[in-house]
TIPA-334945 format. One record per residue (C-alpha): residue in one letter; x, y, z. Coordinates in Angstrom, 2 decimals, padded with zeros to 5 digits. Example, Ala and Ser with C-alpha at 12.3 -4.5 7.8 and 13.67 -1.06 7.14 Angstrom:
+--------+---------+---------+---------+
| residu |       x |       y |       z |
+--------+---------+---------+---------+
|      A |  012.30 | -004.50 |  007.80 |
|      S |  013.67 | -001.06 |  007.14 |
+--------+---------+---------+---------+
This chain:
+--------+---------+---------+---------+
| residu |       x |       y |       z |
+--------+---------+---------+---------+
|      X | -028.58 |  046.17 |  007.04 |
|      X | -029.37 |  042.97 |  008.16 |
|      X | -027.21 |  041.72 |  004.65 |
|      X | -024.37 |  043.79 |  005.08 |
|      X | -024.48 |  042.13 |  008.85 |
|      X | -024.27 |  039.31 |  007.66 |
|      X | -021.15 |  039.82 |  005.08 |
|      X | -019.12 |  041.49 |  007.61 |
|      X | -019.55 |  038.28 |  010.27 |
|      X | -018.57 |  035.88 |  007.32 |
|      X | -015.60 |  038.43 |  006.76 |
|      X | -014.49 |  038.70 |  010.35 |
|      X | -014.96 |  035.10 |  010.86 |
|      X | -012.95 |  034.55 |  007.53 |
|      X | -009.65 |  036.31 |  009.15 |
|      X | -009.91 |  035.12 |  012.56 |
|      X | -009.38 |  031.84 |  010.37 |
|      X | -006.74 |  032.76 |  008.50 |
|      X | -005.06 |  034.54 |  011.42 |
|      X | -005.34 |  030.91 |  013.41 |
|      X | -004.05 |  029.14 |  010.58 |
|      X | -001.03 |  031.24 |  009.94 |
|      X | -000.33 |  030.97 |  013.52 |
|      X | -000.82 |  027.00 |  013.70 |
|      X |  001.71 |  026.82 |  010.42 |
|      X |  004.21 |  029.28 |  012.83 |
|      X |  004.20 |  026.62 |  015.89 |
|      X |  004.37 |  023.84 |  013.76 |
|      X |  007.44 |  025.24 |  011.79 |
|      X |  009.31 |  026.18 |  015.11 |
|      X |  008.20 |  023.04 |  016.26 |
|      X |  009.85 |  021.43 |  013.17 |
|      X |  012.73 |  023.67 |  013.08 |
|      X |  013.48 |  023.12 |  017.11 |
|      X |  013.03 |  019.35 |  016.26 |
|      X |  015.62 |  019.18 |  013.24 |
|      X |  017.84 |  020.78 |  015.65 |
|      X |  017.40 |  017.97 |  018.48 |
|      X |  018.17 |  015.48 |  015.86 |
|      X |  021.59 |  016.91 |  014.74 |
|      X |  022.87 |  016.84 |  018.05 |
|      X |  021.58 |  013.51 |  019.03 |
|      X |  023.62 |  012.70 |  016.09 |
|      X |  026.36 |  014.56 |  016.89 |
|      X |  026.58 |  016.97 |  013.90 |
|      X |  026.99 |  019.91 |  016.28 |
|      X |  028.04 |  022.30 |  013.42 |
|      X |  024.43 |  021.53 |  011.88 |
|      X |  022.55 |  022.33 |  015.38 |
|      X |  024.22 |  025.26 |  015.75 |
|      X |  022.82 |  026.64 |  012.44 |
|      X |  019.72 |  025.16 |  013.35 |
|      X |  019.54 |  026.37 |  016.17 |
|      X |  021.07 |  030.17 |  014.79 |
|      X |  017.96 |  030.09 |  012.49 |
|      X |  015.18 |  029.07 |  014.78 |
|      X |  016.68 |  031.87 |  017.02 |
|      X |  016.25 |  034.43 |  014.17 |
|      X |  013.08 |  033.56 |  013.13 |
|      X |  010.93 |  032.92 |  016.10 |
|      X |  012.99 |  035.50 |  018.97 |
|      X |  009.93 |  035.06 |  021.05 |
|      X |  009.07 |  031.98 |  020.43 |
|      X |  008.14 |  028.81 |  022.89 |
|      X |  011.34 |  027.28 |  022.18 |
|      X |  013.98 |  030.32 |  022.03 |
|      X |  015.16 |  030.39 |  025.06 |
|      X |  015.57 |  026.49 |  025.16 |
|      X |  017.34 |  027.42 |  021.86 |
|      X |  019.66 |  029.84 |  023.72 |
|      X |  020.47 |  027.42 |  026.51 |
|      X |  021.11 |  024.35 |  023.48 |
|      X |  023.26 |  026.52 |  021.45 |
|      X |  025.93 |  026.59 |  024.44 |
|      X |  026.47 |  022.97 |  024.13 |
|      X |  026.48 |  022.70 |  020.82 |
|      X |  029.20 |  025.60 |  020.90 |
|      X |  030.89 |  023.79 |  023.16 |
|      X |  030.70 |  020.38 |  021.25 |
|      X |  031.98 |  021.02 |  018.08 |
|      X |  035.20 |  022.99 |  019.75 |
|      X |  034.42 |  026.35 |  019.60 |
|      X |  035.18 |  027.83 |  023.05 |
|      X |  035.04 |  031.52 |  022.52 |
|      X |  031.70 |  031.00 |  021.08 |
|      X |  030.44 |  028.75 |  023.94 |
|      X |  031.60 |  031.23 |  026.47 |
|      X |  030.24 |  034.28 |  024.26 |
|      X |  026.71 |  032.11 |  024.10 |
|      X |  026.59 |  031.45 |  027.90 |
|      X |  027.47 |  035.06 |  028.99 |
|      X |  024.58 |  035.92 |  026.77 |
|      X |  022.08 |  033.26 |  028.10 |
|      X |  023.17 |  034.35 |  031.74 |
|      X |  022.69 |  038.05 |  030.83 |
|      X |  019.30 |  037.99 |  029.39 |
|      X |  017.56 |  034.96 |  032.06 |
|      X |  019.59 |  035.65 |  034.73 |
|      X |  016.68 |  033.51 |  036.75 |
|      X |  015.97 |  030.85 |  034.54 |
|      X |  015.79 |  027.67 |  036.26 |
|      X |  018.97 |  026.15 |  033.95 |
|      X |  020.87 |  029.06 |  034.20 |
|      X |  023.50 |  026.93 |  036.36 |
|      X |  023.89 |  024.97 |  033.47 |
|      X |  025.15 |  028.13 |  031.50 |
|      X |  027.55 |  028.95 |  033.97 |
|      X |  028.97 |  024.77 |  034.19 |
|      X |  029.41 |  024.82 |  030.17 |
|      X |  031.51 |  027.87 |  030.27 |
|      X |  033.91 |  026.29 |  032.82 |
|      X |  033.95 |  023.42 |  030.75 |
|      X |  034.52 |  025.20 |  027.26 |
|      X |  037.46 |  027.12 |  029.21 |
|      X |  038.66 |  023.28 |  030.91 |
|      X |  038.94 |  021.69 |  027.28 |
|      X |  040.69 |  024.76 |  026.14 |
|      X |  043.20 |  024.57 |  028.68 |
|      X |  044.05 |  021.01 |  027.57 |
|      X |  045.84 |  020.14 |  024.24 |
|      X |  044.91 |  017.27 |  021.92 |
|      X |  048.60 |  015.93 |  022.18 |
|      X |  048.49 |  014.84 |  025.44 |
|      X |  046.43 |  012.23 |  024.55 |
|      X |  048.46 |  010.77 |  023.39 |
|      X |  051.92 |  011.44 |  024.29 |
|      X |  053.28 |  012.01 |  028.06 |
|      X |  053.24 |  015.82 |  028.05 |
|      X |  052.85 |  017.46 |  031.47 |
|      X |  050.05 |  020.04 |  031.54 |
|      X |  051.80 |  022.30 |  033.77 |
|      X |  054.63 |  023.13 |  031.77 |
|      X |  051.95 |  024.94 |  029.18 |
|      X |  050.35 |  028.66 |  029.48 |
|      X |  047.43 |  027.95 |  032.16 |
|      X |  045.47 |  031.50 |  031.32 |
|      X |  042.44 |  029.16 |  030.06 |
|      X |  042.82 |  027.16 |  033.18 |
|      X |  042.85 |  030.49 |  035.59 |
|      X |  039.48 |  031.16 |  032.98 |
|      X |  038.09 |  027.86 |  033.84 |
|      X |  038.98 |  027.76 |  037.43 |
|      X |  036.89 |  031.29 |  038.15 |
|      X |  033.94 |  030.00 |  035.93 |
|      X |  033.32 |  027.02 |  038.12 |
|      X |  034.00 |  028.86 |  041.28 |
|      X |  031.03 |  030.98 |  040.07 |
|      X |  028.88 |  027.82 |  039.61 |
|      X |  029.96 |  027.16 |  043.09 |
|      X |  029.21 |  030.40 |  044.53 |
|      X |  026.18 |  030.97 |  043.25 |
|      X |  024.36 |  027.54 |  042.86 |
|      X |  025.85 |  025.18 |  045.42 |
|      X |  023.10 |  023.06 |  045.13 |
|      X |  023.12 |  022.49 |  041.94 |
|      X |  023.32 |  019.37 |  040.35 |
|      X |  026.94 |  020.49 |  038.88 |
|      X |  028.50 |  021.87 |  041.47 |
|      X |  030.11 |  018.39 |  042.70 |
|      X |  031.58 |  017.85 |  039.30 |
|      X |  032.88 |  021.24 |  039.22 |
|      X |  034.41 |  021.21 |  042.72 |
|      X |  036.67 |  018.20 |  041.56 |
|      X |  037.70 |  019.90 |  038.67 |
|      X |  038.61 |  023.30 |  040.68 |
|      X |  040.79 |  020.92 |  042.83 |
|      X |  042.45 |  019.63 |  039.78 |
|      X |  043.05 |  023.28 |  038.07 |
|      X |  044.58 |  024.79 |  041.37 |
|      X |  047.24 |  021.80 |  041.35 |
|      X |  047.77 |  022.43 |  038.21 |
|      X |  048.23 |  026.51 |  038.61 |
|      X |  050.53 |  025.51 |  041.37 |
|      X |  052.36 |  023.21 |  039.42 |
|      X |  052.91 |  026.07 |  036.96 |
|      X |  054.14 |  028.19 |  039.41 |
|      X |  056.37 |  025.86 |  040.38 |
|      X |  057.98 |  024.81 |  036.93 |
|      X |  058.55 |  029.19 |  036.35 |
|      X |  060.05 |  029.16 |  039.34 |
|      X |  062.57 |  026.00 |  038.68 |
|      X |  063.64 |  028.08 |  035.46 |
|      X |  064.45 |  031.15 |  037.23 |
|      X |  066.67 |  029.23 |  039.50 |
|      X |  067.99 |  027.19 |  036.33 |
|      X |  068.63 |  030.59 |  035.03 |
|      X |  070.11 |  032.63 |  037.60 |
|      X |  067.15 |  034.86 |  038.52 |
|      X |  067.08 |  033.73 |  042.21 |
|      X |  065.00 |  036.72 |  043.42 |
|      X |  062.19 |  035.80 |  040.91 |
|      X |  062.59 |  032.19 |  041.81 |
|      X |  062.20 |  032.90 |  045.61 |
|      X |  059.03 |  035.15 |  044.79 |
|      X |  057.46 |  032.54 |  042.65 |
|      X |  058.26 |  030.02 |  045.54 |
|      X |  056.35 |  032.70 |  048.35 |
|      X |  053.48 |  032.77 |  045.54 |
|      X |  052.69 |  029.02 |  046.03 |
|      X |  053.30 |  028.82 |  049.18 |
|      X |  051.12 |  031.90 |  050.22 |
|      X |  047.84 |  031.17 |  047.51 |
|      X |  047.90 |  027.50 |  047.25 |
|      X |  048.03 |  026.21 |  050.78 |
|      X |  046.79 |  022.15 |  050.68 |
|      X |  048.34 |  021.29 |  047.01 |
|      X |  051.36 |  018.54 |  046.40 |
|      X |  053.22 |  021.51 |  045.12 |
|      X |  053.36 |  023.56 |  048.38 |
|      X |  056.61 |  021.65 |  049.92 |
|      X |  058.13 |  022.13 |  046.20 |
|      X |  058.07 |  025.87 |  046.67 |
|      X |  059.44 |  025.88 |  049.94 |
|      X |  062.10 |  024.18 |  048.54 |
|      X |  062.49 |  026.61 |  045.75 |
|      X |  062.75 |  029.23 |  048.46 |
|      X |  065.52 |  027.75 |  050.69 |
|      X |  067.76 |  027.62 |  047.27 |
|      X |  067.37 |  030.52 |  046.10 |
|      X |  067.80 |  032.74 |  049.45 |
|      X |  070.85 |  029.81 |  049.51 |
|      X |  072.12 |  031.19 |  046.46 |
|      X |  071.70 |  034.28 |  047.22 |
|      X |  073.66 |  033.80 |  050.57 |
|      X |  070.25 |  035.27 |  052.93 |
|      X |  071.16 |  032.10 |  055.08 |
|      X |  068.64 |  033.71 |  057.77 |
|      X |  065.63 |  033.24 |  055.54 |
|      X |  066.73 |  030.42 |  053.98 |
|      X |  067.37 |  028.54 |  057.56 |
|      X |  063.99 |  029.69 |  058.53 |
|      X |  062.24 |  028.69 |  055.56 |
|      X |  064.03 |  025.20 |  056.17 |
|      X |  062.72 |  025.64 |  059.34 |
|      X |  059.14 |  025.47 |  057.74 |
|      X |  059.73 |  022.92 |  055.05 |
|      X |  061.24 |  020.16 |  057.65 |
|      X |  058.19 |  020.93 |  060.85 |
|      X |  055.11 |  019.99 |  057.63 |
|      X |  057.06 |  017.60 |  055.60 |
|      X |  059.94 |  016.20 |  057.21 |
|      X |  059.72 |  013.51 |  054.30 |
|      X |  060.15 |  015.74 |  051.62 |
|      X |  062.55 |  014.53 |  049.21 |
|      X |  065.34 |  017.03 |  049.56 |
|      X |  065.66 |  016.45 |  053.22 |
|      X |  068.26 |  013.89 |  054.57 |
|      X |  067.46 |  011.92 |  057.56 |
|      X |  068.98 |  014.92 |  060.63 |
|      X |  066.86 |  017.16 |  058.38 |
|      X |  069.33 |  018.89 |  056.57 |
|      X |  068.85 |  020.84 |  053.06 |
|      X |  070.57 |  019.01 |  049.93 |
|      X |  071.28 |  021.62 |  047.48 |
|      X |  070.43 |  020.57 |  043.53 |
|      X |  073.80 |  019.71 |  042.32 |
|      X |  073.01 |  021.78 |  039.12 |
|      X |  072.39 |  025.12 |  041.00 |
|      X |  075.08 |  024.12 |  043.58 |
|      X |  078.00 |  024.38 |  040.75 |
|      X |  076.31 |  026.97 |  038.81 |
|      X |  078.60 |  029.94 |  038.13 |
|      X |  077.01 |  032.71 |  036.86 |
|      X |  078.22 |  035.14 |  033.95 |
|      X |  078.05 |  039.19 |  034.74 |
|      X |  075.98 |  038.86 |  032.19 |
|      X |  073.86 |  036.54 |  033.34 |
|      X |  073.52 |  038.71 |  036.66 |
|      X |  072.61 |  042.05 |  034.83 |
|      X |  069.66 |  040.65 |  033.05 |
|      X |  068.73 |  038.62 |  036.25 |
|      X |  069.20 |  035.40 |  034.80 |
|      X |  067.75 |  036.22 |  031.09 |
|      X |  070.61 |  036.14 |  029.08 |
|      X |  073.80 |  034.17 |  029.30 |
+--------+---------+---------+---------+
């Protein structure tokens, strides 16, 4: 008995050590794997890191450095100029550690995967105005940093976002503003006049605000409703009697464009569209 004792303590003994070992090799290659990835994007070979970071993901799900991993993988996402996947990445870091202590971080990346989307690489170098483009990832961008604000207003971020909130909504505005100078360009006055009310009703404090009153007054002009026009000049000359379209007594000067505009039948049937 006092044999067979013996053999089975050497034997239990025997796997406890193996079991410790295997385990040691396991931390050291996450350890190794999560360090490979740290070096690709100090160097900034983001597409390597994000397989790096992929793989130490799949192997070790529940390991000491997966959810680090999950929180990394945004960035690197976000990096090497893939916004969908940055977005997809942070939704799914924000979903599963909805109270990690970094989550804010989550939600700033996906505003800022959604900002660099909603700028193109050519207006770096040529004069392009921003506003004349499709702002849907700027709308996308705008909401994801005003959940960052929201939610974590003391977070280290939230200053950085704020500015660039400031600088999206002048930008939506501006949008609105150039849709609404095509309508009137066009024809499509009625359009033009509710694209105007838009600005002037949802972005109160931008630049673009005296623009769309503006827009209004010509096209209820145009349209010859002189009532809403004169009190809509009424508005525009009280808050900025230095707007640009206003003469010194404060009277309205019409675009010359729009003021000898003629419009086809054509033109009137498809409210400005065609012709």
């Amino acid at each position: 008995m006092r044999i067979i004792l013996i053999v089975l303590t050497v034997a239990l003994l025997s796997s406890c050590a193996s079991k410790s070992k295997k385990n040691e090799d396991a931390n050291a290659s996450e350890l190794q794997k999560y360090n490979a990835a740290q070096r690709s994007l100090r160097a900034g070979n983001y597409q390597s890191a994000v397989s790096k970071l992929q793989e130490l993901e799949a192997r070790f799900p529940f390991g000491r450095y997966a959810e680090q991993a999950q929180l990394e993988i945004i960035y690197a996402y976000y990096k090497s100029a893939q916004p969908e996947a940055a977005r997809a990445a942070a939704d799914r870091f924000i979903r599963l550690h909805p109270q990690h202590p970094n989550v804010d971080y989550a939600y700033y990346l996906k505003g800022m995967a959604s900002f660099d989307a909603s700028e193109n690489f050519l207006e770096k170098f040529l004069p392009l105005d921003p506003s004349s483009r499709d702002t849907t990832e700027a709308q996308q961008a705008f909401n994801d940093f005003t959940q960052l604000v929201r939610r974590y207003p003391s977070s280290k971020y939230a200053p950085d976002a704020q500015q660039r909130m400031i600088y999206l909504r002048n930008l939506m505005a501006r949008h609105e503003i150039h849709v609404a100078r095509y309508y009137i360009q066009r024809g499509a006055y009625v359009a033009a006049a509710n694209r105007g009310r838009y600005v002037f009703e949802k972005f109160q404090g931008t630049p673009s605000v005296p623009e769309a009153l503006a827009v209004m007054v010509e096209a209820y002009k145009m349209m010859h409703m002189d009532n809403l026009a004169d009190e809509t000049l009424l508005v525009l000359a009280t808050n900025f009697p230095n707007y640009k379209a206003l003469d010194k007594n404060g009277n309205f000067k019409m675009n010359k464009s729009i003021k000898n505009s003629e419009r086809s039948w054509i033109n009137i049937l498809t409210f400005g569209l065609i012709g």
